[in-house]
N, C-alpha and C positions, 0 to 999 in steps of 0.2 A: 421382504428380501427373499430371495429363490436360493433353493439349495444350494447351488451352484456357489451364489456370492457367499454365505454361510461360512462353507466348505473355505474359500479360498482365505475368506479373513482370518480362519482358526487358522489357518498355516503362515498365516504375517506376523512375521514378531512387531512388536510397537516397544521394546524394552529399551531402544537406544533411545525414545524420546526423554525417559528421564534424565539419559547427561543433557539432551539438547534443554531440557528445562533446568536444569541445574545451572548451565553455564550461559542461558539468558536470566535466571536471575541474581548472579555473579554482576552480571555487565550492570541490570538496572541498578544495584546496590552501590558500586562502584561510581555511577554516575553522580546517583543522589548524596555518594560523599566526597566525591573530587571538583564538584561545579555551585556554584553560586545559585545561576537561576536557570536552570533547565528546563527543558518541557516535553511530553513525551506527545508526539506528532498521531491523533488521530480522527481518520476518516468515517470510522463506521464501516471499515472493509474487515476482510480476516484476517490478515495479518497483523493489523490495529489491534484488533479485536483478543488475537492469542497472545498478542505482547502488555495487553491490558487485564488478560486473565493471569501472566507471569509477574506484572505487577500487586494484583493480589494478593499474590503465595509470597512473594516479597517481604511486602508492609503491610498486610491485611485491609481487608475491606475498610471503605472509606479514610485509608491512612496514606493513601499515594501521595508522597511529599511533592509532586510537581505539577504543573496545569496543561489541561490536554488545549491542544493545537491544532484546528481546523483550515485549511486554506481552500475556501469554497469558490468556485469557479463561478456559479451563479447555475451550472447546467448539470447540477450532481443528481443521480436519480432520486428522487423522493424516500422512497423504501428506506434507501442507505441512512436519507440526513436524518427521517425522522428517528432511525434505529439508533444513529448516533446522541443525539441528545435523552431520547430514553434512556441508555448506558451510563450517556454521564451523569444522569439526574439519579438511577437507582442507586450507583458509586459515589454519590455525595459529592464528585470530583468537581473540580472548577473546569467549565470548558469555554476557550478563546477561540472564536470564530472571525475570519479576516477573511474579504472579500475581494475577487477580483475587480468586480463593480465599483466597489469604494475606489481602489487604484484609478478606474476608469475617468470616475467623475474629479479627480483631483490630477488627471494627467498624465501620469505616471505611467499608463498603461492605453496606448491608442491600436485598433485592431485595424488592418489592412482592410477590411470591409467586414459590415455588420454579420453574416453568416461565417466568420472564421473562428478559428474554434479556440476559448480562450485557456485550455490548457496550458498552453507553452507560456503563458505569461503568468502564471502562478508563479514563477521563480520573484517575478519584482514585487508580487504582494509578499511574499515568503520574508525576502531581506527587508522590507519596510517593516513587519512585524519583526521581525529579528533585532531592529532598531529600536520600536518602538516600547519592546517591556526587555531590553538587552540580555536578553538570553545566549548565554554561553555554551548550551548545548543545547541537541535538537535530535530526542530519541526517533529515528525512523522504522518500517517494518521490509526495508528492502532485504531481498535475499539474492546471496550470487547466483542461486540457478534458474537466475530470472530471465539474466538479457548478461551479452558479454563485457557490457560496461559496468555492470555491479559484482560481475566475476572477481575483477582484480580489486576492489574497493576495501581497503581496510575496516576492521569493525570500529574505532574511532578513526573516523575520516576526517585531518584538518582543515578549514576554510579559511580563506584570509579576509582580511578586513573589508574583500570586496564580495565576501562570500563565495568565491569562488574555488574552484578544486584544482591544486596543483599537484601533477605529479612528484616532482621533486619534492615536494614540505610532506612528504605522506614520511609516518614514523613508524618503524622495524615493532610486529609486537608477538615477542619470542616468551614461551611462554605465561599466558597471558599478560603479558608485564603493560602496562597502557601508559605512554607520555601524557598525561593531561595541560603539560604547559603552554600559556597562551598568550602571546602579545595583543596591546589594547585594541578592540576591536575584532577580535578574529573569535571564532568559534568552532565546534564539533560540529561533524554528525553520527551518529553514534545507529548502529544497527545492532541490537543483540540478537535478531533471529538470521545472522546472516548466512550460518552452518545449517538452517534448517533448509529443507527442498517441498517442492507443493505437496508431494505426497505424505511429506512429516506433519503440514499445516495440519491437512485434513484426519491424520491420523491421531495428533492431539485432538483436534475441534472433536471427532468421535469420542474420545478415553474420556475428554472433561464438559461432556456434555455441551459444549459451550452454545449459545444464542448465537443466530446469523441472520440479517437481512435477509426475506425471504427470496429476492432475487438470487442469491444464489443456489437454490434448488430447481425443479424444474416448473415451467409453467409454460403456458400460450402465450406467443408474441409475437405482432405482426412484423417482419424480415424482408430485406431484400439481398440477392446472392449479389456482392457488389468484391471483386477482385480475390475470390475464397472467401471471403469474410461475409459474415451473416449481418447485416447493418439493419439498427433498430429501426423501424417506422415513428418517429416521432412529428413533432412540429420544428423542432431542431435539425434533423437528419429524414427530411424527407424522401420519399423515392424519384429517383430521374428518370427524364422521358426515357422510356422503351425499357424500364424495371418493372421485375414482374412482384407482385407485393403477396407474400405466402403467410397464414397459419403456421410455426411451425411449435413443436417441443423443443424449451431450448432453456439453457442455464448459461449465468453469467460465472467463469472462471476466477477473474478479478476483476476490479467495480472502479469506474473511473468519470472522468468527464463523458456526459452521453455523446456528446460528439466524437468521440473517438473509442468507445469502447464500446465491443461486442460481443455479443453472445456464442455459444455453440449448442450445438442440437444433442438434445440431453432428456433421457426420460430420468435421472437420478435425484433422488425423492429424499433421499437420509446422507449423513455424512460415508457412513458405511458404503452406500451403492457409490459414492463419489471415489471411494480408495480404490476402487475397483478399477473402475473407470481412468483412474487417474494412472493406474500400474500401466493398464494400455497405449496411456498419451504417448507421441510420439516428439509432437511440437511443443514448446515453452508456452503456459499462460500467455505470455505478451508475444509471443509470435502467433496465437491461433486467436488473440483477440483484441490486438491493440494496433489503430490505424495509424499515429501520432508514428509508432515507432518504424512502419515500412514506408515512410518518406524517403528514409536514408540511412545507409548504412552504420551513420555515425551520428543517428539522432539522441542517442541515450547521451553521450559523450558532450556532444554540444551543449547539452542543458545542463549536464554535471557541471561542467564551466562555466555556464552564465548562472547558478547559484542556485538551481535546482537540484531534485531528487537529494 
């Protein structure tokens, strides 16, 4: 780290993350005594990851009273999945992995053609799993300074029996006071880190040491410039005629289906060079790295509605 970053870190306070940890482990606490069978939702991403280290401080190591939740596309990067199962195996945690492929081969889930990217149908494995061990809650790691559809998103978000998000059934929650009542069949989604913003992630992930998929620091990776977006050279996302295919330094921001998630060019090596970096951003995570969401203006929205995010 160069003087420079140094210098600027000893001038960033980090003291507000303790309410922000304070009051996500308020919410996890509240969960595991308001709901039956809960599950806290994760990827092997950092926001997973920092809601999994405030489960710790919670109920202590190996005491997480609920089971972690994987909704595997089948095109998650490796790095991630193997980090995730390392996690839950060193946490003694139970971890539930449900497949968008299982969905495939039972129906459920048919693609428009074999190269479409099966993201968007995580929502119908999501609610078949929702069914299938009836879980009444469903901790996620969305944050509102993500995208403008998880802005307005209460921190206990109701779903109806069809899992989906209505405006109108959303409940007022004035000083932290939380409705947890629920008609048969309906459930939460429950977000405690949703006051946190990217540069708090990573200013925790610095204070508490925390482990990351090594994707998210910097490394070589073959790119194509495809509409501002750096798209990964894969076997999934290969380059189109007349793309030019680059070497570049590049770090993943947030970690998703490879088919829709991208990199940005990045020499940042530690969480520290990232807070730096990140004070400079100008664009949101998911606007400078996520294709799924610049389809359309109301793509976040739409998914909220058919039982996603």
């Amino acid at each position: 780290m160069n003087a420079t970053t140094q210098n600027e870190l000893h001038h960033l306070s980090n003291t507000h993350l303790d309410a922000l940890e304070e009051e996500t482990i308020f919410i996890l606490r509240e969960v595991a005594a308001a709901f039956e069978r809960p599950t806290l939702l994760f990827s092997g991403g950092k926001d997973s990851l920092v809601m999994l280290k405030c489960a710790e401080k919670a109920f202590g190591a190996g005491r997480i009273p609920y089971p972690l939740l994987m909704i595997d596309t089948g095109h998650n990067f490796k790095e991630v999945t193997d980090f995730r199962d390392s996690r839950a195996k060193e946490l003694g945690a139970e971890l539930i992995v449900r497949s968008v492929e299982d969905s495939m081969k039972k129906g459920t889930v048919r693609l428009a053609h074999p190269g479409e990217s099966r993201n968007v149908h995580q929502s119908v494995t999501l609610l078949e799993a929702i069914e299938e061990f009836r879980f009444d809650a469903l901790i996620g790691g969305a944050r509102r300074d993500e995208e403008k559809a998880r802005a307005k998103e209460r921190i206990f978000s109701h779903r109806d029996s069809f899992g989906q998000w209505q405006p109108k059934a959303q409940r007022p929650e004035l000083w932290t006071l939380f409705n947890h009542k629920l008609q048969p069949g309906e459930h939460f989604r429950v977000f405690p880190i949703s006051n946190w913003t990217e540069l708090d992630v990573w200013q925790y992930i610095a204070r508490e040491k925390i482990a990351l998929p090594s994707i998210y620091y910097t490394h070589k990776r073959e790119v194509v410039d495809r509409r501002g977006l750096l798209v990964p050279v894969t076997e999934l996302t290969p380059p189109k005629d007349g793309e030019t295919v680059e070497i570049r330094d590049v770090r993943f921001r947030t970690v998703g289906d490879i088919t829709c998630t991208c990199p940005v060019e990045s020499d940042a090596a530690t969480p520290e060079q990232i807070v730096i970096e990140t004070l400079a951003a100008d664009v949101s995570e998911r606007g400078a790295t996520r294709m799924d969401d610049k389809t359309s203006e109301a793509s976040m929205e739409k998914r909220k509605k058919d039982g996603y995010f």
